[in-house]
Rosetta silent file (secondary structure, phi, psi, omega in degrees, C-alpha in Angstrom):
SEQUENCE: XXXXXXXXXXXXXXXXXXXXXXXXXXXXXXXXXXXXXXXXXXXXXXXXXXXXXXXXXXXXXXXXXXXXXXXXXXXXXX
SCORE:     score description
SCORE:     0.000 S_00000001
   1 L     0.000  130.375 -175.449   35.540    1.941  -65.666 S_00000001
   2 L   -83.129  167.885  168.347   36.922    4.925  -68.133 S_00000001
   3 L   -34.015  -89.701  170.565   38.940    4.142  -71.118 S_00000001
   4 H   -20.055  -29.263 -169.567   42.188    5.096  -69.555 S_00000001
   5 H  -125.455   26.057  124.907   42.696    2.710  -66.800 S_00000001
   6 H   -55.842  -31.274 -179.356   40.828   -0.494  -69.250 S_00000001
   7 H   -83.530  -40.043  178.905   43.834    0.560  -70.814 S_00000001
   8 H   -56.265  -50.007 -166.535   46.686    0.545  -68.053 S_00000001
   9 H   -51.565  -31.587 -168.106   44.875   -2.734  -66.927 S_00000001
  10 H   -80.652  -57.796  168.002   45.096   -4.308  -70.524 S_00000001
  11 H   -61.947   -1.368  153.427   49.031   -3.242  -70.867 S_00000001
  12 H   -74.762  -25.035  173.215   49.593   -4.577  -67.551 S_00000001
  13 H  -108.642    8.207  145.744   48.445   -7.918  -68.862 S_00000001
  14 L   -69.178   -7.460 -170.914   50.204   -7.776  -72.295 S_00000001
  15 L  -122.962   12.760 -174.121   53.712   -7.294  -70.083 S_00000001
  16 L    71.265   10.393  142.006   52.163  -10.261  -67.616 S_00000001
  17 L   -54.469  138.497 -166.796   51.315   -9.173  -64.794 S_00000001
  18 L  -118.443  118.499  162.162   47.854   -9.997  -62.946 S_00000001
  19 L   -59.211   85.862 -145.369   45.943   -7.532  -60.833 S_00000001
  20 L  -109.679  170.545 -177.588   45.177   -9.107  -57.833 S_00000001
  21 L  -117.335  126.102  157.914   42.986   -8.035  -54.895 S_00000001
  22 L  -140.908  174.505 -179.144   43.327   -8.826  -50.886 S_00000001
  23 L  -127.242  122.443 -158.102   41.782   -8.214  -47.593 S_00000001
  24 L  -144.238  159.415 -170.964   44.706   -8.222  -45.117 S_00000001
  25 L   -77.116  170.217 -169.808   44.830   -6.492  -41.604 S_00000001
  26 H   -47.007  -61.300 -176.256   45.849   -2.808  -41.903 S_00000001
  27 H   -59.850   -5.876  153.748   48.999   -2.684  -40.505 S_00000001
  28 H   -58.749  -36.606 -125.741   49.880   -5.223  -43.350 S_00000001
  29 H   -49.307  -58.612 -168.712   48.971   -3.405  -45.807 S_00000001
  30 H   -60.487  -68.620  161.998   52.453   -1.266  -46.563 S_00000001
  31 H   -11.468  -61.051  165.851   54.536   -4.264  -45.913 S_00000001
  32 H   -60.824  -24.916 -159.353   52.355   -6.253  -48.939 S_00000001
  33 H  -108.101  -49.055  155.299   52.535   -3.311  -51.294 S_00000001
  34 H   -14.067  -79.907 -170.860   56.950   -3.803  -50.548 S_00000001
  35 H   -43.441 -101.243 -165.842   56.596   -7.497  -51.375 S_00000001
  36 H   -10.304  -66.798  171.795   54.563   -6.377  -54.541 S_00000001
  37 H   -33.078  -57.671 -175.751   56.840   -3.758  -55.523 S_00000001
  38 L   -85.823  -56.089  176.086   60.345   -5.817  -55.204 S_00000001
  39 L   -27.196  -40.350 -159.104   58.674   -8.654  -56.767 S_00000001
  40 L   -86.154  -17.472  178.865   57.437   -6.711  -59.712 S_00000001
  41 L   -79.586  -36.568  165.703   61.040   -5.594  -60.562 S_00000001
  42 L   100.791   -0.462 -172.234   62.225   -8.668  -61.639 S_00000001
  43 L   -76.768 -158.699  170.241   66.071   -8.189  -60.250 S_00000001
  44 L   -74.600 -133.017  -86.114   68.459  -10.530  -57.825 S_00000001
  45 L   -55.780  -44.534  176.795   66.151   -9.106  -54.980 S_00000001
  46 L   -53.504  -23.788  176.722   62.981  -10.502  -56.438 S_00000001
  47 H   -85.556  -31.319  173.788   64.276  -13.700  -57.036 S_00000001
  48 H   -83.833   24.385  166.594   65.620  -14.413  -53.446 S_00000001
  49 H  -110.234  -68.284 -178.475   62.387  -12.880  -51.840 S_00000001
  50 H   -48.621  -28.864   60.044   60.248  -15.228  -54.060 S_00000001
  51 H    52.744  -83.218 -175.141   62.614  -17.887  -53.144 S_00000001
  52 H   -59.224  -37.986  166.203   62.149  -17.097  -49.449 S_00000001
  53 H   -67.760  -16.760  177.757   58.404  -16.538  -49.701 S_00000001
  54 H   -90.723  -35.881 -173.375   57.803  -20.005  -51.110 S_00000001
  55 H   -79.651  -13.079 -177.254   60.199  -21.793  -48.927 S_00000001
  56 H   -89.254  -21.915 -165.279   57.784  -19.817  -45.322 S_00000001
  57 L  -146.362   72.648  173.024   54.696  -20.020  -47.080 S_00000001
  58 L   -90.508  177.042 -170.608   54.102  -22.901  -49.073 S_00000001
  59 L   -39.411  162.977  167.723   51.196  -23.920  -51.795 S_00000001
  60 L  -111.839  135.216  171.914   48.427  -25.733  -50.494 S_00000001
  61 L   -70.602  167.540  175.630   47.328  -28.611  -52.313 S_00000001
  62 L   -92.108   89.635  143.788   43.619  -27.820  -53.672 S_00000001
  63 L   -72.714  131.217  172.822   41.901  -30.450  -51.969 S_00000001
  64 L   -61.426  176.684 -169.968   37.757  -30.892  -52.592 S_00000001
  65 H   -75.064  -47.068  162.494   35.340  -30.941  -49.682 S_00000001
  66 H    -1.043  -94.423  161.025   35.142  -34.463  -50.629 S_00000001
  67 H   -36.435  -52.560  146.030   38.795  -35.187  -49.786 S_00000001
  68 H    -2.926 -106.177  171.057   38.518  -32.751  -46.678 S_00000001
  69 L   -27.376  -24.060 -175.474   36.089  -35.322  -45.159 S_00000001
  70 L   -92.861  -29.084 -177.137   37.402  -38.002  -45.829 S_00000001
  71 L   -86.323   21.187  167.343   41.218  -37.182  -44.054 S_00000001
  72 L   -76.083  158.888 -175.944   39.164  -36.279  -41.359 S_00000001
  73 L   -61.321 -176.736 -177.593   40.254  -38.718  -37.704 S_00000001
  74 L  -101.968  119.388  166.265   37.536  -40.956  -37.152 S_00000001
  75 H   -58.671  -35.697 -169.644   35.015  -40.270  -34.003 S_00000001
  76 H   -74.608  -11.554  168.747   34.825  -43.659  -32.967 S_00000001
  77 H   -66.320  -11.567  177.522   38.803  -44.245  -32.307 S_00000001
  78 L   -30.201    0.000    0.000   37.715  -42.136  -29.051 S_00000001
């Protein structure tokens, strides 16, 4: 990676911002790069779109495989 964009990358995360990566189908793509955009401004519109995206698509808890398995049904109630 040259110097120059080690740099952009470093001042994006001195002003807090994270550089994130996804694999999304195509026809997302411009639609996600929107979101990203009005988000990143920081206005009213960013806060009622995060606000909307959190109430359509909420967290998951981080359950272990562990936990997984265990809330699985039971075969034998069959």
């Amino acid at each position: 990676m040259n110097q120059a964009l080690q740099d952009h990358r470093r001042r994006l995360v001195e002003r807090g911002f994270r550089r994130i990566e996804v694999a999304l189908p195509a026809a997302d793509a411009g639609l996600i790069r929107r979101v990203a955009r009005a988000l990143k401004s920081g206005d009213d519109q960013a806060e009622r779109l995060r606000l909307a995206i959190e109430r359509a698509v909420p967290a998951r808890s981080k359950s272990t495989y562990k936990e997984w398995l265990a809330a699985l049904p039971d075969d034998e109630e069959q």
